[in-house]
N, C-alpha and C positions, 0 to 999 in steps of 0.2 A: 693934782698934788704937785705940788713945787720940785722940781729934783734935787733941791736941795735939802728936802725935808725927808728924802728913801729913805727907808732903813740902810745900814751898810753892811748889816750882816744877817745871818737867818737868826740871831738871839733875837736883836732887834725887832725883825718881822715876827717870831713867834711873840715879842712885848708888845709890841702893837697892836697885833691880831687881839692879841685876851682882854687886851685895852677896848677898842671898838667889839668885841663883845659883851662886855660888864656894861658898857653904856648901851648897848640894843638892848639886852637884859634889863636896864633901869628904865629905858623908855617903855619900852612893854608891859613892865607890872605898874605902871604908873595908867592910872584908869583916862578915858579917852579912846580917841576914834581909834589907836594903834591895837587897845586891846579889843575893838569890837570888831577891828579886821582880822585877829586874829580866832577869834568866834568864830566867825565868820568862815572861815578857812575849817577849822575843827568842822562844823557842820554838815560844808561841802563833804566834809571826805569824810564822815560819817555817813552821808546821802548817796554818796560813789560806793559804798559796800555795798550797801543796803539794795541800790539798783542791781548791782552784781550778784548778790542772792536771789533776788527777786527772779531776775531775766535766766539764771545760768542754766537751767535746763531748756527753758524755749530756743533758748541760741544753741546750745549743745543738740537737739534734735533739729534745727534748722540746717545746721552743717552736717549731720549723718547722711540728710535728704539731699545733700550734692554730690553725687557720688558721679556724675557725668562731668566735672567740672576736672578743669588739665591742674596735673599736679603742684604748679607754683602758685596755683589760686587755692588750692586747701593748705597748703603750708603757710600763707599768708594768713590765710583764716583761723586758722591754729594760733599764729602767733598773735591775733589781734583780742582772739579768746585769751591767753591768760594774760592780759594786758586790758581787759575789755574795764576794771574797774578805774583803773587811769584816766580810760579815753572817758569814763561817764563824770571826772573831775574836770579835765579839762574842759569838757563844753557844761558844765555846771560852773565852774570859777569865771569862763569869757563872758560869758550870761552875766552873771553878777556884775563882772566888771564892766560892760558896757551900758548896763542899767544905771550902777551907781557913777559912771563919768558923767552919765545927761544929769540925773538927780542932783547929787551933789558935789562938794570942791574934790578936784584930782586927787589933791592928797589924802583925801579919804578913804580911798581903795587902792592906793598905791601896791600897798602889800598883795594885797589881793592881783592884782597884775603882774608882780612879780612871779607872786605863785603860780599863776596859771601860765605866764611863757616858760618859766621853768617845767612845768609839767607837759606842754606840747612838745618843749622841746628833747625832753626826756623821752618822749612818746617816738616824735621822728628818728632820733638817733636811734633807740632800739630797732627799729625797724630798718635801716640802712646800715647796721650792723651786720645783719644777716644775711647782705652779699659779701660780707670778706669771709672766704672758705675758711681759712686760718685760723684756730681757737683762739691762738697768742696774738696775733696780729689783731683781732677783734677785738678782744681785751683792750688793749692800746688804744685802738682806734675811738670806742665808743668812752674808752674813760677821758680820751683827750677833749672829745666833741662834748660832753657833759661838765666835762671844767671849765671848759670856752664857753659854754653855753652860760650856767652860773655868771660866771666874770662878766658875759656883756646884760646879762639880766640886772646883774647888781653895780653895774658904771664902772667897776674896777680894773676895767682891760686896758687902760694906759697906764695906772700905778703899777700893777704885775708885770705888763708887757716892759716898760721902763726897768724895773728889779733884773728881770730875769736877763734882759739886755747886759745888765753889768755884770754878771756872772759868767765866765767863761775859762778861757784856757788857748794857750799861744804854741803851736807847732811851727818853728824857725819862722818868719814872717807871716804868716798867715795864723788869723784866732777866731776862735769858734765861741760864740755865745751859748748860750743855754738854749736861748728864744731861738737861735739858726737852728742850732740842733734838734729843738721841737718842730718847727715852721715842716724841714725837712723830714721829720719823720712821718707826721701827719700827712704831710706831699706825697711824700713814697706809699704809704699806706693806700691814701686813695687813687692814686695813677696804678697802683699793683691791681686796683678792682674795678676799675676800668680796663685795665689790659688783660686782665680775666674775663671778662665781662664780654670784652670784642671778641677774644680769639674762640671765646666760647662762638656766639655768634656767627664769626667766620670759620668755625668748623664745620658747625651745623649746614650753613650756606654748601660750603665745597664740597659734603659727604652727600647731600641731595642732588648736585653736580652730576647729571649721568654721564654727560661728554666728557668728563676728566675722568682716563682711568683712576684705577686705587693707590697706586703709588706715585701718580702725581698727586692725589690726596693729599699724600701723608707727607709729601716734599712744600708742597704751600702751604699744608698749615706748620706743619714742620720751621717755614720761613716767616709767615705772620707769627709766629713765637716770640722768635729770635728778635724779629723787627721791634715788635710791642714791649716785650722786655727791656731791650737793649736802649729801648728811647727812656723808659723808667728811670733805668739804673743812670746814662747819662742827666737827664735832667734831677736825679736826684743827688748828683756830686754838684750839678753848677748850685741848688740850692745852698749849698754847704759854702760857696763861695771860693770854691776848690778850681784854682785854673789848671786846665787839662795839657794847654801849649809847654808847660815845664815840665809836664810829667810824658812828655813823646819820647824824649830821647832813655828813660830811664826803664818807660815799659815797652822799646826798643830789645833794649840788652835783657830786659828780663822775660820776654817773646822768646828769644834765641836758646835762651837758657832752659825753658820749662819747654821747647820744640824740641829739644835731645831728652829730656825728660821726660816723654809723653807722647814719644815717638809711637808706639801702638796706640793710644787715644786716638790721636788725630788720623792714624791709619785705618781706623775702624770709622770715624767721624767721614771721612773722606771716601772711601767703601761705599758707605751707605748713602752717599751722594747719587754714587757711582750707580750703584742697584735702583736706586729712586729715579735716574735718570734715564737707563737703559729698560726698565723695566722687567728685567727677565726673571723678577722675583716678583710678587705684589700678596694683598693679605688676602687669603682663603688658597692659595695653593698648594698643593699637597706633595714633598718634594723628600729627596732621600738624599744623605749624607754622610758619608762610612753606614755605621751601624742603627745610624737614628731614621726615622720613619714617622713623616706627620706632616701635619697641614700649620703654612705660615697664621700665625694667630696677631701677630703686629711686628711693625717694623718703625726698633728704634733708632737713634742718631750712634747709639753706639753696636748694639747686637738686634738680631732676630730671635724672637720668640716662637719656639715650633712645637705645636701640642702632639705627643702621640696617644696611639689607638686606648693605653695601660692610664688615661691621667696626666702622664710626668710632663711638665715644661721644661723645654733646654732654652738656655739664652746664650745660643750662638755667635762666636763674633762675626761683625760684617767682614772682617780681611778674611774669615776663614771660606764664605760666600764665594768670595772674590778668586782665592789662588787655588780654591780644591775642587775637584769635579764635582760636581752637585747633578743629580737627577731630579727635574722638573717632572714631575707626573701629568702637568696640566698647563704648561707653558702657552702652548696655542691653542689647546682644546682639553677638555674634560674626560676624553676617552681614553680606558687606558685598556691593554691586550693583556689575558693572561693564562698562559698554558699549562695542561693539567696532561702529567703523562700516568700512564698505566698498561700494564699488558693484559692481555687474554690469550686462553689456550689453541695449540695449534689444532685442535679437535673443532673449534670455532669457527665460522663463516666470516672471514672480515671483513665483508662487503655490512653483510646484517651488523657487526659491531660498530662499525663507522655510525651505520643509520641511527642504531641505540641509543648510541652515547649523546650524538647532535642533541636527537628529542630530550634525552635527557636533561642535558643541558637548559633548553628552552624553558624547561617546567620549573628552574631556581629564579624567583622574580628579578634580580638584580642582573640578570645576563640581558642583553640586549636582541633584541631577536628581529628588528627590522633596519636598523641601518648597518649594524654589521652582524653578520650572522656565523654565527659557529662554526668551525669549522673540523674534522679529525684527518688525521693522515697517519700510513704507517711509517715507523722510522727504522724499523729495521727487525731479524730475525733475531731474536736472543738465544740464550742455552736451552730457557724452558719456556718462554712465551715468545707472542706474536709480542712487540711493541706499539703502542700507540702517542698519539700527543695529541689533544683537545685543545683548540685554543677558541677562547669568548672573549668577546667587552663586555667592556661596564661603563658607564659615564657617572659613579660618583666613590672617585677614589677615596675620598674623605671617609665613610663610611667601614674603610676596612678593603684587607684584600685577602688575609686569611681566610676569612671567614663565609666568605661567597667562593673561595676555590672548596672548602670541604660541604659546601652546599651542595656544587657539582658533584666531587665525587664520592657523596649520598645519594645523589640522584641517579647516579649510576651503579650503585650498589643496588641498587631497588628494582634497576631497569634492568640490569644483569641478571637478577635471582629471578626475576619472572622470565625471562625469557631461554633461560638456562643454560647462559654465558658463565663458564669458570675463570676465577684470575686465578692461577699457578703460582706457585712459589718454589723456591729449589730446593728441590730433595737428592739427597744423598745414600749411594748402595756400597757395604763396605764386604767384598770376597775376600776371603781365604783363601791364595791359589796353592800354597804345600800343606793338604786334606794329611798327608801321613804323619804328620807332628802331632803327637800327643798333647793335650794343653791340660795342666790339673790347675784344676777349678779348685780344688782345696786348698785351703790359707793351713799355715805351716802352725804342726801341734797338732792335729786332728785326724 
C-alpha cells in the first residue's frame, strides 16, 4: 500500500476495515472456488471434532499410564490434550493444502493455507505461552504473537506496521511510536522468559554444586538475578530509543537522594552481602536471637527467614544479624550440649545417682551416646538436696531442645522410682516458742 494512501486517523482505519470486509463478504457468497474453500474449511473442523471425540478417551488413558514420566512432560501432555482438537485441524488443513497446491492452481487453496498457518501458529504460541510465569504478562505476550501472526498470514504487516509507526507521542526531543512501544514490549516480554528460564537453570546447576557451600549458593544465584535482569531492563530502555548517556548526570543526583532515603535498605542489602560472604550464617542452621529460636529457612537480599519450633516465620533484618549477638547452634558443627539439673536426697548414694541418671540418659534416642557421652557431676549441697547437672548432645538441634531435655528428665523419673532414689523439695516447720499465750480460736460473736 502506498503511504500515501494510510488511513490518517482510526475513523479511517475503522472505514476501511468494514470496507475490505463487505467486499471478503461479496467474494465469498459469490459461488466459486473461494466458497468451496470455504467448505472446505467447515469440513476440516467438523472432521477435527469428530477425531477429538472419537480419540479422547484412548489419549486420556494413554496419559494416566505415564505416571513415571518427569513432571514438565505431563503438563506438556495436558496442555497438548485440551488443544488436541486444533492440532487434528492443523495436520488435516496442511494435508489438504499440500494436495490441492500439486492438483490444482495456488489460488485455489489459498484460503485453505491461510487457515492452516493461522491455526499452527495459534497452536505454537499457546504452547510457548506457558513459559511466561506471569498470568498478565502471558496475556500480552500470546495476544501480541497471535496478532502478528494473523497480520503476516494475511500480507498486512507493512500496512499496520506503517500506521502504527505514525502514531506516537514526543517527550522534549525524544518520540515514541506506537510500533517502538510494542517492538519493546514484546522484547521485554520474552528476554524476561529467557532470563527466567536461565536463572531457573542456573540455580538448579549451583544447588546441585556440593563444592559451593549454601550461602555461596544463594550469593550467585543471588548475582545471576541481578546480572540477567539488569541486562533485560537495559536493553529494554535502548529498545525504546531512550539514550542512557543524558540520563547519568540526572540518576547521579537522584542516587544521592534515594541513598539518604533508603539508608536501612541498602544497610540490610549490604548485610547480607556481608553474611553471604563471611558465611557465618547459611540456610538450615539453627541459631538464637534475643527471644527467637529456629533454624535459618532462606536468606534474602534484604532479611532472614527463621522458622521456629510453634510454626511462626520471623523475617529478620540482615543489619540486625550483623550488629546484635546472634547464637549459632550449628556454625561449625551440628552438635549442641545440653544440661539438665536436678537434686536428690541426702539419704541417697551419689555415686549410684551419677550412674542412674547417665544410663538414663542413654535410653532417650536423641542423646548421643558414642561420640559424646553423658556426663553428671555434683554442684553443690543445697538446703534440702544433694544438687546435680546432667549434661548430653544431640546432633540435630532443628528437631527441638525442649523436648529431648523433658525426655531426659522422664527418664530419670522412671530410673529414680525403680531404684528408690527421692527428689526432695522444701518443706517448712512453723514453732510456737511462748506455749503460755492463750490463742482463741473463736471468731467474735460465738
Amino acid at each position: 500500500m502506498d503511504p500515501e494512501n494510510l488511513p490518517q486517523s482510526l475513523t479511517d482505519l475503522i472505514e476501511l476495515t468494514l470496507k475490505q470486509g463487505r467486499h471478503l463478504a461479496a467474494m465469498f457468497l459469490t459461488p466459486g472456488w473461494r466458497q468451496n474453500q470455504i467448505l472446505i474449511l467447515l469440513g476440516l473442523i467438523a472432521l477435527a471434532v469428530v477425531l477429538d471425540l472419537l480419540t479422547r478417551g484412548r489419549v486420556d488413558g494413554w496419559a494416566r499410564s505415564r505416571t513415571n514420566w518427569p513432571k514438565w512432560r505431563l503438563r506438556l501432555l495436558v496442555l497438548f490434550r485440551r488443544r488436541l482438537a486444533l492440532a487434528y485441524f492443523v495436520v488435516s488443513s496442511w494435508a489438504v493444502y499440500l494436495v490441492m497446491q500439486q492438483l490444482t492452481w495456488p489460488s485455489r487453496s489459498y484460503l485453505i493455507g491461510v487457515a492452516a498457518t493461522l491455526a499452527a501458529a495459534w497452536l505454537v504460541i499457546f504452547f510457548m505461552g506457558r513459559l511466561v510465569a506471569n498470568r498478565s504478562l502471558r496475556r500480552v505476550f500470546t495476544w501480541t504473537l497471535w496478532i502478528y501472526a494473523t497480520l503476516v498470514a494475511l500480507n498486512l504487516t507493512d500496512d499496520v506496521s506503517a500506521y502504527l509507526d505514525g502514531l506516537g507521542f514526543s517527550i522534549g526531543e525524544m518520540r515514541f511510536s506506537v510500533l517502538a512501544v510494542i517492538k519493546a514490549l514484546l522484547l521485554v516480554a520474552v528476554l524476561l522468559t529467557v532470563a527466567r528460564l536461565g536463572t531457573r537453570a542456573a540455580s538448579g546447576s549451583l544447588r546441585r554444586n556440593e563444592d559451593i557451600s549454601p550461602s555461596m549458593q544463594v550469593l550467585a544465584i543471588k548475582a545471576v538475578q541481578v546480572l540477567f535482569y539488569g541486562i533485560v531492563a537495559l536493553i529494554g530502555i535502548r529498545a525504546l530509543g531512550i539514550d542512557l548517556t543524558g540520563l547519568a548526570l540526572v540518576s547521579g543526583a537522584i542516587g544521592v537522594g534515594i541513598g539518604f532515603g533508603l539508608q536501612k535498605v541498602v544497610s540490610n542489602l549490604v548485610s547480607g552481602i556481608i553474611i553471604l560472604l563471611d558465611r557465618s550464617i547459611k540456610p538450615g542452621d539453627v541459631i538464637s536471637l534475643g527471644e527467637t529460636f529456629g533454624w535459618i529457612d532462606s536468606l534474602g537480599a534484604r532479611y532472614v527467614s527463621v522458622v521456629t519450633r510453634d510454626g511462626r516465620e520471623y523475617l529478620i533484618p540482615n543489619e540486625d544479624l550483623i550488629t546484635s549477638q546472634v547464637v549459632n547452634w550449628s556454625h561449625s558443627n551440628r552438635y549442641v550440649r545440653l544440661d539438665a539439673h536436678f537434686g536428690t536426697s541426702y539419704g541417697d548414694d551419689p555415686h549410684a545417682v551419677r550412674r542412674i541418671a547417665i544410663e538414663a540418659a542413654k535410653t532417650v534416642p536423641r542423646v548421643l551416646t558414642q561420640t559424646y557421652l553423658p556426663v553428671c557431676h555434683i554442684t553443690g549441697f543445697g538446703d534440702s538436696s544433694v544438687d546435680y547437672v546432667l549434661r548430653f548432645w544431640i546432633a540435630d538441634p532443628t528437631a527441638g531442645l525442649t523436648n529431648v531435655k523433658g525426655n531426659v528428665y522422664l527418664a530419670m523419673w522412671d530410673a529414680f522410682a525403680e531404684n528408690g532414689i527421692s527428689v526432695p523439695f522444701p518443706q517448712r516447720e512453723m514453732r510456737i516458742l511462748n506455749e503460755t499465750v492463750p490463742v482463741d480460736l473463736r471468731q467474735d460473736g460465738n
